[in-house]
C-alpha positions as a printed Julia matrix, in Angstrom:
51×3 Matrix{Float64}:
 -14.96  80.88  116.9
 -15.15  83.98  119.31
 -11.55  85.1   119.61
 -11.77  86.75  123.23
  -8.59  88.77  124.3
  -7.98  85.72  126.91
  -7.9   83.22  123.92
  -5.49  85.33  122.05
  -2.92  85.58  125.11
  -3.3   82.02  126.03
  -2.4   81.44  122.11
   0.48  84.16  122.04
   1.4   81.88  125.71
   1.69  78.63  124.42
   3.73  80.01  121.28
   6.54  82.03  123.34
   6.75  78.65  125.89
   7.68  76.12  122.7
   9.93  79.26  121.13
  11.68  79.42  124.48
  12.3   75.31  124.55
  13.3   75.37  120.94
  15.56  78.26  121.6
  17.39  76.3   124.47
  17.28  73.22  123.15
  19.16  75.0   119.78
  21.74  76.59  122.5
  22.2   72.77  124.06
  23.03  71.61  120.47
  25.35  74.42  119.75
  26.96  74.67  123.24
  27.56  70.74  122.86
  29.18  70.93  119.25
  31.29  73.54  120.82
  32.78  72.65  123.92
  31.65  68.27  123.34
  35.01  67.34  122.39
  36.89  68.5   125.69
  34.57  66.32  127.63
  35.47  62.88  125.88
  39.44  64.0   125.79
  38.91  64.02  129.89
  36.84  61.01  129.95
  39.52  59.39  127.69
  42.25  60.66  129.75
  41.0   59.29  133.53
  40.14  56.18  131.92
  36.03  55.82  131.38
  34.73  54.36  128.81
  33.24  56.93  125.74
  29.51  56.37  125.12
């Protein structure tokens, strides 16, 4: 296969655009460990139902 310098950026593209989604969706995970808790105590509190 003829690896043009166009092939190799649209390669080195589609790898940094998953990185970037695995990289937030890691933060979302984190972030949610970290501050989940807090969130059902309020729903609990005004009276909603916890999913």
């Amino acid at each position: 296969m003829y690896m043009d310098a166009v092939v190799v950026a649209g390669i080195a593209t589609v790898v940094l655009v998953v990185l970037f989604f695995v990289g937030v969706g890691i933060f979302v995970m984190r972030d949610q460990k970290a501050h989940g808790n807090k969130q059902q105590k309020k729903d609990m509190e005004a009276g909603k139902k916890a999913a």
